[in-house]
C-alpha positions in Angstrom: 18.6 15.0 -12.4 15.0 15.4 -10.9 13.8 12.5 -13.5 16.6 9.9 -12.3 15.1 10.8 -8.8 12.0 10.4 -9.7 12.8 6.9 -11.1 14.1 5.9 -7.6 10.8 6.2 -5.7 8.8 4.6 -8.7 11.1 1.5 -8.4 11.0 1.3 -4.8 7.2 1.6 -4.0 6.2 -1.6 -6.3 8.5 -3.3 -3.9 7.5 -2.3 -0.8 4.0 -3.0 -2.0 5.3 -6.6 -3.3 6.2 -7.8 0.0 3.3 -7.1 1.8 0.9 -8.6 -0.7 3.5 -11.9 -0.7 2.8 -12.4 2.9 -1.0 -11.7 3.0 -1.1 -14.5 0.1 1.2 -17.1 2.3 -0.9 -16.4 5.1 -4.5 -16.6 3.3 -3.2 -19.8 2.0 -2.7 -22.2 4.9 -6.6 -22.1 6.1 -7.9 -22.0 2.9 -5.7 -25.7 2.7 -7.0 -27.0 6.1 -10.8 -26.2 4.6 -9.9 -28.3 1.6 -8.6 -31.0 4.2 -11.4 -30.9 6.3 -13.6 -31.5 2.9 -12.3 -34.9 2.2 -12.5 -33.8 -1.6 -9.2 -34.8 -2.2 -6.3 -34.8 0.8 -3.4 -35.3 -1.7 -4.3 -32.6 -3.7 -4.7 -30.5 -0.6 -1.5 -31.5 1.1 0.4 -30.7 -2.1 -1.1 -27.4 -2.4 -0.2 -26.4 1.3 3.8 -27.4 0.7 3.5 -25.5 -2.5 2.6 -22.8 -0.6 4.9 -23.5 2.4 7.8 -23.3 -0.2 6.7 -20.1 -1.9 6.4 -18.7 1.5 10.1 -19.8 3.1 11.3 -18.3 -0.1 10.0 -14.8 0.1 10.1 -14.8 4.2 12.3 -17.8 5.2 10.7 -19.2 8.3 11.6 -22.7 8.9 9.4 -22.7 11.7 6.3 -22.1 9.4 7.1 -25.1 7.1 8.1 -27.6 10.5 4.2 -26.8 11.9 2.4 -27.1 8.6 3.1 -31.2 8.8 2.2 -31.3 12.4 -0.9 -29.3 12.2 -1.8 -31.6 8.6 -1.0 -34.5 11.0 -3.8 -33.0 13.6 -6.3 -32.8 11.1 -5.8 -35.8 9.5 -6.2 -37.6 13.1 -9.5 -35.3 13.4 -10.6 -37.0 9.8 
């Protein structure tokens, strides 16, 4: 009985350790975009890899008001460029 218990806690602190580590990614992610904007390397590339992003993080948080300011804040930069 004590192993089946023990089981529960293993499979429960990957999770809780999963969702954290999503969120620091999502969040990491949206500046690092902007700087590859503000690079003029390659804006496509950039703007695909911020909606990429924008869709991974709506489907581990859902926030649609996340993914309605990415395009307006891409829209301020690419006025700034």
């Amino acid at each position: 009985m004590s192993e089946s218990g023990q089981h529960g806690v293993l499979a429960q602190l990957p999770r809780a350790d999963y969702t954290p580590t999503r969120m620091k990614v999502s969040k990491s992610c949206v500046p690092s975009c902007f700087e590859t904007v503000y690079d003029g390397y390659s804006k496509h590339a950039s703007t695909t890899s911020c909606c990429q992003y924008d869709l991974c993080n709506s489907a581990g948080l859902a926030v649609p008001g996340a993914l309605a300011l990415a395009p307006i804040l891409l829209a301020t930069v690419w006025g700034l460029l």
